[in-house]
C-alpha positions in Angstrom: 5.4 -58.3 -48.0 4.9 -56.3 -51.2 7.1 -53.9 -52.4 8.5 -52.0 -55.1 11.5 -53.9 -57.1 13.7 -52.0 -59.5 15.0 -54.2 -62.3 16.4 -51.6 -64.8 15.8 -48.0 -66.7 11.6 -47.9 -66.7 11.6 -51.3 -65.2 9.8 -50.7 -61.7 7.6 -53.5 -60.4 5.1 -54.0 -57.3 5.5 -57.1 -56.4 6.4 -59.9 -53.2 9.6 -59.5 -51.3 11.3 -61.6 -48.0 10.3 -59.8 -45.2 13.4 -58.4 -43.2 14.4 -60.4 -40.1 16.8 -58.9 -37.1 20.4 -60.5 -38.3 22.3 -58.1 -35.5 21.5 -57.0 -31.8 21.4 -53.1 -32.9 18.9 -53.6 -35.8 15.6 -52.1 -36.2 12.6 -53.5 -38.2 10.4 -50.8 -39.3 6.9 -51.0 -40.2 6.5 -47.9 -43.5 3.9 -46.2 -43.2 4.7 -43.2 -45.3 7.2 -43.3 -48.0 8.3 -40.4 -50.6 9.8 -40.0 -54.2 12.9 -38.5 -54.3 14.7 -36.3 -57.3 17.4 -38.6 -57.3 14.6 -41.4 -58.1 13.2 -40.2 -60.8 16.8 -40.1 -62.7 17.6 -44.0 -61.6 14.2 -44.8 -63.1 14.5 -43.3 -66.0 18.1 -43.9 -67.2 20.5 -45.2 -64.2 18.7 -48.6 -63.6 19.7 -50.0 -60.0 23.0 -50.8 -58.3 21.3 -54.8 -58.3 18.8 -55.7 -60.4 15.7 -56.4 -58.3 16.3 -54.5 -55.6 13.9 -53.3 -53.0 14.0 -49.3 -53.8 13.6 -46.0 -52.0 14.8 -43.8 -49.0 12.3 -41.4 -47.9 10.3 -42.7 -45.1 8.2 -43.0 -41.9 7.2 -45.3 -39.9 6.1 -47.1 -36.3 9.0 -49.6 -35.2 7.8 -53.4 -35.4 11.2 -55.1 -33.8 14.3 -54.4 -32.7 17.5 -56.3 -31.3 18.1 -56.8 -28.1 20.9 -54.3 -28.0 18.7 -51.9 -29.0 18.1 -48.5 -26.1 17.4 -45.9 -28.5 14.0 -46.9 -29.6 11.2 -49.5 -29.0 8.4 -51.3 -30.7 5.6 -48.9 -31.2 7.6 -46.0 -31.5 6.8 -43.3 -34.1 10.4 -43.0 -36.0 11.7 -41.6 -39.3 15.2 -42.7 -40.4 18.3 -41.4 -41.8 18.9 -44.0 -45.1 22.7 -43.4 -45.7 25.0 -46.5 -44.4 28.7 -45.7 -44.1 31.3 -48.3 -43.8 33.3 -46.6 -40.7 36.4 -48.0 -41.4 37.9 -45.4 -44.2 39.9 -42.4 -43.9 37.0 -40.1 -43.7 34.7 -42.1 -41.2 37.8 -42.3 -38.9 37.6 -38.3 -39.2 33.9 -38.2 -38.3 33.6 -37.4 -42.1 30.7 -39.1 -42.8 29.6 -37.6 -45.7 32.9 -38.5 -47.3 32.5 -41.9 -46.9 34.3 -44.3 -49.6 31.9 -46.4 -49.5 28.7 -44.4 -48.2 25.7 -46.5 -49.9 22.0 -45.3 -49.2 19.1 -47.7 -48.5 17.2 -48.7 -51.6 20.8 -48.8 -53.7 23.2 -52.5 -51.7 20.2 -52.8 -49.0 16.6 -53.3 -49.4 15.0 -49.7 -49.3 11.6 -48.5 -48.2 9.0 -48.6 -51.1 7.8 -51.8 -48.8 5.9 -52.6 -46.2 8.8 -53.1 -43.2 12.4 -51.8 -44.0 15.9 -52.6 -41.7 17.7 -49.8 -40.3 20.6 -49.7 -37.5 19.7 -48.6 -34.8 21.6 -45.7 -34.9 20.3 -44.5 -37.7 16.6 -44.3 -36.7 15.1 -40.4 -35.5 12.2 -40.8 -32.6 9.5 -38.3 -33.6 7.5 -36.2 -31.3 3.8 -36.3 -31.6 3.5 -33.4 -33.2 5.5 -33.9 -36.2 2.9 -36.6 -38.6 3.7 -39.2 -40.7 3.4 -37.3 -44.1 5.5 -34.5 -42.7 8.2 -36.9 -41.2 8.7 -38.5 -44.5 10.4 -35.6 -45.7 12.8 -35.5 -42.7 15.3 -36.7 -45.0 15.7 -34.3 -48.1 15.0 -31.4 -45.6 18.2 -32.8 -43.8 20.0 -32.8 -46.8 19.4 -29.1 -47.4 20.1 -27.9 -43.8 23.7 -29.7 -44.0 24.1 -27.4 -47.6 23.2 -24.0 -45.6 25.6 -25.3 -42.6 28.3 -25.1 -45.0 27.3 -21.6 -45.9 27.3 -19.7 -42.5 24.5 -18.2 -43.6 23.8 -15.5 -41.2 20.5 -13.1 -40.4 20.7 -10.5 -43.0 21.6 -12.4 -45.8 20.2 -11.8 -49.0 19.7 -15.4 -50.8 19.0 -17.1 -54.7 17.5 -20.0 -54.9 17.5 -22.5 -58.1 14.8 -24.4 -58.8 11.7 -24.4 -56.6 11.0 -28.3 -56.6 11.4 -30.5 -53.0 15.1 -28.9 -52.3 14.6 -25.6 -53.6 11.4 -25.3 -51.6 13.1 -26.2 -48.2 15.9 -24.3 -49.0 13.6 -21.1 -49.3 12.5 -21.9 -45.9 15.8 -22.9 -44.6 17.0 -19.6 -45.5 14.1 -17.5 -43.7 14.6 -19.9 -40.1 18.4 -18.8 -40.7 17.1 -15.1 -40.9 17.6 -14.2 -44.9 16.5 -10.8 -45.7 15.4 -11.5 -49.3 14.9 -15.2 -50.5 14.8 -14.6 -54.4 13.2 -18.0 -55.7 14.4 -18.7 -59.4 12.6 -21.0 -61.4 11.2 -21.7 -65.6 8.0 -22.5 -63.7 5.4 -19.9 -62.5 2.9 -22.5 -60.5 6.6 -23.2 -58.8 7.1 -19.8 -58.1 3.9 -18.9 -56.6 4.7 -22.5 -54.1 7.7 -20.3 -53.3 6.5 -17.0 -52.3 3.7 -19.1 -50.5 6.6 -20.6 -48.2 8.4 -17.5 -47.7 10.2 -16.4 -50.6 10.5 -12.7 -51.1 10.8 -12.4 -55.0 9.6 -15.2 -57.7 11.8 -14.4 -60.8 10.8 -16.8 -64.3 13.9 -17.4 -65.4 12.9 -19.0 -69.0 14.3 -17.4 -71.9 16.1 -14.7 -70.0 19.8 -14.2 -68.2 19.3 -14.8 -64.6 21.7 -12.9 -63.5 20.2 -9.8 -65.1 17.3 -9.7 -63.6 18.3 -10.4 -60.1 20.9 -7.7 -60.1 18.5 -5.1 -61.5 16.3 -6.3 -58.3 19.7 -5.6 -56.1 20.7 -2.7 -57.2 23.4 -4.5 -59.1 25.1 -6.3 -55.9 24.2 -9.7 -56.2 23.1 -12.0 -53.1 25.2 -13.0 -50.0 24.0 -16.9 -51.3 23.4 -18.6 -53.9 21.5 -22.5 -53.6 21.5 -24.5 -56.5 19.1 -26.8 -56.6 17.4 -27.6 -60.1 20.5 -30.3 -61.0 20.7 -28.5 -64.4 24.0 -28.3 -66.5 22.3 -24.7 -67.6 21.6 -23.6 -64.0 24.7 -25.2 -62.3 26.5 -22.7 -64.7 24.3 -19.8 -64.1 24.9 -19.9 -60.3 28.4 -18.2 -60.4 27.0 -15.3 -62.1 24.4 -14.5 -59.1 26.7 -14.2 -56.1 27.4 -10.5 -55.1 31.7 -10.1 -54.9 32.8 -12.5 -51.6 30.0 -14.5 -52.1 28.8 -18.0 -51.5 27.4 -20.7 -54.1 26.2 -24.1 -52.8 25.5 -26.8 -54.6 22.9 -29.5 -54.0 21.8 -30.7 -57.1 22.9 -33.0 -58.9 23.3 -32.2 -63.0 22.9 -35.4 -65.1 25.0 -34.2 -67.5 28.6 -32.1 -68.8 28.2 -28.5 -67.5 29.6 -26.5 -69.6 30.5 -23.2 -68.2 30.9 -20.1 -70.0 33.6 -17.7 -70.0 31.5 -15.0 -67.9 30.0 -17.0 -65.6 33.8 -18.9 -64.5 35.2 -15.5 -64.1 33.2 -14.4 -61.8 34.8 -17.1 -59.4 37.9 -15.9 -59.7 37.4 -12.2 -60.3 34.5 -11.9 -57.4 36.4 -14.1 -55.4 33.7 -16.6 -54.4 33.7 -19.5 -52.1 32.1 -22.3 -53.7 30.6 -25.9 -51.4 29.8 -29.1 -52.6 27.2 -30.5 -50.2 26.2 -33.9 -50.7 24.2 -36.4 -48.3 22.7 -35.7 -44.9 24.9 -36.6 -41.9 27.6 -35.6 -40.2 29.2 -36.2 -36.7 27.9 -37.5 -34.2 26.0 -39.5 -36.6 23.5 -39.2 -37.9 24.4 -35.6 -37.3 22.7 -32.5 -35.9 20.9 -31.8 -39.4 18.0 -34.4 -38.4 17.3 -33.4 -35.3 17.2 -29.7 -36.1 14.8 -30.6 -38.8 13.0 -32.5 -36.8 12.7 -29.6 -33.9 11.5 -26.9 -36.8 8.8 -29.4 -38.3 7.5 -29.7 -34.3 7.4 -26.3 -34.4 5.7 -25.5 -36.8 8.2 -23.8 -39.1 9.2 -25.9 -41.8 5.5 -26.1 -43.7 6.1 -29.4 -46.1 2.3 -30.0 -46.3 1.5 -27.4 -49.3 4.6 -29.4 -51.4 2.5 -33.0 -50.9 0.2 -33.3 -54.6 0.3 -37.2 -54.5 -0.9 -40.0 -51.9 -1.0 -43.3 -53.3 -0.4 -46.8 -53.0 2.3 -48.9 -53.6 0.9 -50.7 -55.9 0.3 -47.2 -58.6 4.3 -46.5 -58.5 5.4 -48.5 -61.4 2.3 -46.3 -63.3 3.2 -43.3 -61.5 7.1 -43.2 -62.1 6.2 -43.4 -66.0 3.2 -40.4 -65.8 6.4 -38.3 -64.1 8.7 -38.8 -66.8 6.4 -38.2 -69.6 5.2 -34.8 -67.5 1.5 -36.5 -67.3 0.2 -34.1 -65.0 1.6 -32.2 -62.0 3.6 -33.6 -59.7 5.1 -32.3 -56.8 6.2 -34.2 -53.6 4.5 -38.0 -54.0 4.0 -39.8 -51.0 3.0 -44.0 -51.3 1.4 -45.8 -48.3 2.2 -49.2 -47.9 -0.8 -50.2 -45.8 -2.8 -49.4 -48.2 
């Protein structure tokens, strides 16, 4: 089959790979019909290289199952299916807990195992997410990242009434916006240094675009509060700048959650720390997708929304291409060739 083979920083290729073969009774042999970029990508390509040189890469997908094991009930060939990607060892401390986020040794598709910019991928069994008819291909391939922002809210108790901030309107921020409004947010303020982003925001449900470029966020937003603050903050953009600005947006009691990831020191200034302490926020780390029973209820609430017609993941989509234009298309993102929002490869083609 052909696939796409990461070898090192900027060192992508689209070449031949061993197709996978049922080795257990509970695995799952996937046909991809629909696989997406991920944030977290785009950082391995450009400076992280892989965990094995070589390896088959990506996470984001959708697809019809091809084969299964015998042991398999939950699905069978012909099925329409996405898939959760993270693998957990189920032996450690935190597995035993139902922890699954925590695992020590919680590996994703694409990073130990062969991932899903290919033509078939292998999944356990129980990691594999029938889809209703209603929910497509394209949408279904972004089951996953809009599982990993419903298991950030969860943390929250974000409750109707809520006013919310958002950081950084790319994939996550833009879920999160309409995360917030299924939850019931009052306000959904989107935050971001781009205004095309912005406008994608308010498009989706956000209440107030603020351009955050060159200003103090946190001025702006409490001027738009009447000084307060929000309920919730969401930090999404994975910038060291932004990941220090969230403290200072939260009203006094207030939440800030955390999904990005900042590739870099954060260095937080004496204003923004104190307002942990002084305001007395609660502050979440969210990472990953799942929890217990795996693969948790975040993927088939996701999945429920997208079949009814609430989460709207169709206006994020910019790209569809072919395997064969993502070494090309990984450098054009990095070197800002163009606009890019969610980029979706089809492996039939």
């Amino acid at each position: 089959m052909k696939a796409l083979n990461l070898y090192g920083p900027r060192d992508l290729r689209f070449e031949d790979a061993p197709n996978p073969v049922l080795e257990h009774d509970t695995d799952v042999i996937i046909k991809v019909k629909v696989a997406g970029i991920c944030g977290s990508d785009i950082h391995r390509y450009a400076k992280l290289g892989p965990y094995i040189k070589g390896m088959t890469w990506g996470h984001e997908f959708s697809g019809e199952v091809a084969e299964v094991g015998k042991a398999v009930t939950n699905v069978k060939v012909g099925d329409r299916v996405t898939a959760c990607p993270a693998l957990y060892c189920g032996t450690c401390e935190y597995c035993n807990k139902g922890e699954f986020a925590r695992c020590e040794h919680l590996s994703v598709i694409g990073a130990l195992n062969p991932g899903a910019f290919a033509e078939y991928v292998k999944m356990p069994a129980e990691n594999v997410v029938k889809l209703p008819d209603e929910v497509g291909y394209d949408v279904a391939s972004l089951v996953e990242p809009s599982s990993v922002v419903v298991h950030g809210i969860y943390k929250t108790s974000m409750e109707a009434g809520d006013d919310v901030a958002i950081i950084g309107c790319g994939t996550i921020g833009l879920l999160a916006v309409q995360w917030a409004k299924i939850f019931g947010a009052r306000h959904v303020y989107a935050l971001d240094i781009d205004d095309s982003k912005l406008e994608l925001a308010k498009q989706l449900g956000a209440d107030f675009g603020i351009n955050t470029k060159d200003i103090e966020p946190h001025e702006k937003l409490f001027e738009m509060t009447g000084n307060r603050g929000v309920d919730i903050v969401v930090e999404s953009a994975g910038s060291p700048i932004t990941s220090a600005q969230a403290f200072s947006l939260a009203r006094k009691g207030g939440k800030v959650v955390f999904m990005g990831i900042p590739y870099g020191d954060v260095m937080v200034k004496r204003f923004y720390f104190e307002r942990i302490v002084r305001n007395e926020l609660s502050v979440y780390g969210s990472w990953n997708a799942i929890s217990a029973p795996f693969p948790g209820k975040e993927w088939q609430t996701t999945v429920h929304f997208m079949k009814e017609g609430k989460l709207n993941v169709t206006p994020m989509i910019t790209h569809h291409l072919s395997l064969k234009e993502g070494p090309a298309t990984f450098e054009k993102i990095i070197n800002r060739d163009g606009h890019f929002g969610k980029v979706l490869f089809y492996p039939e083609k």
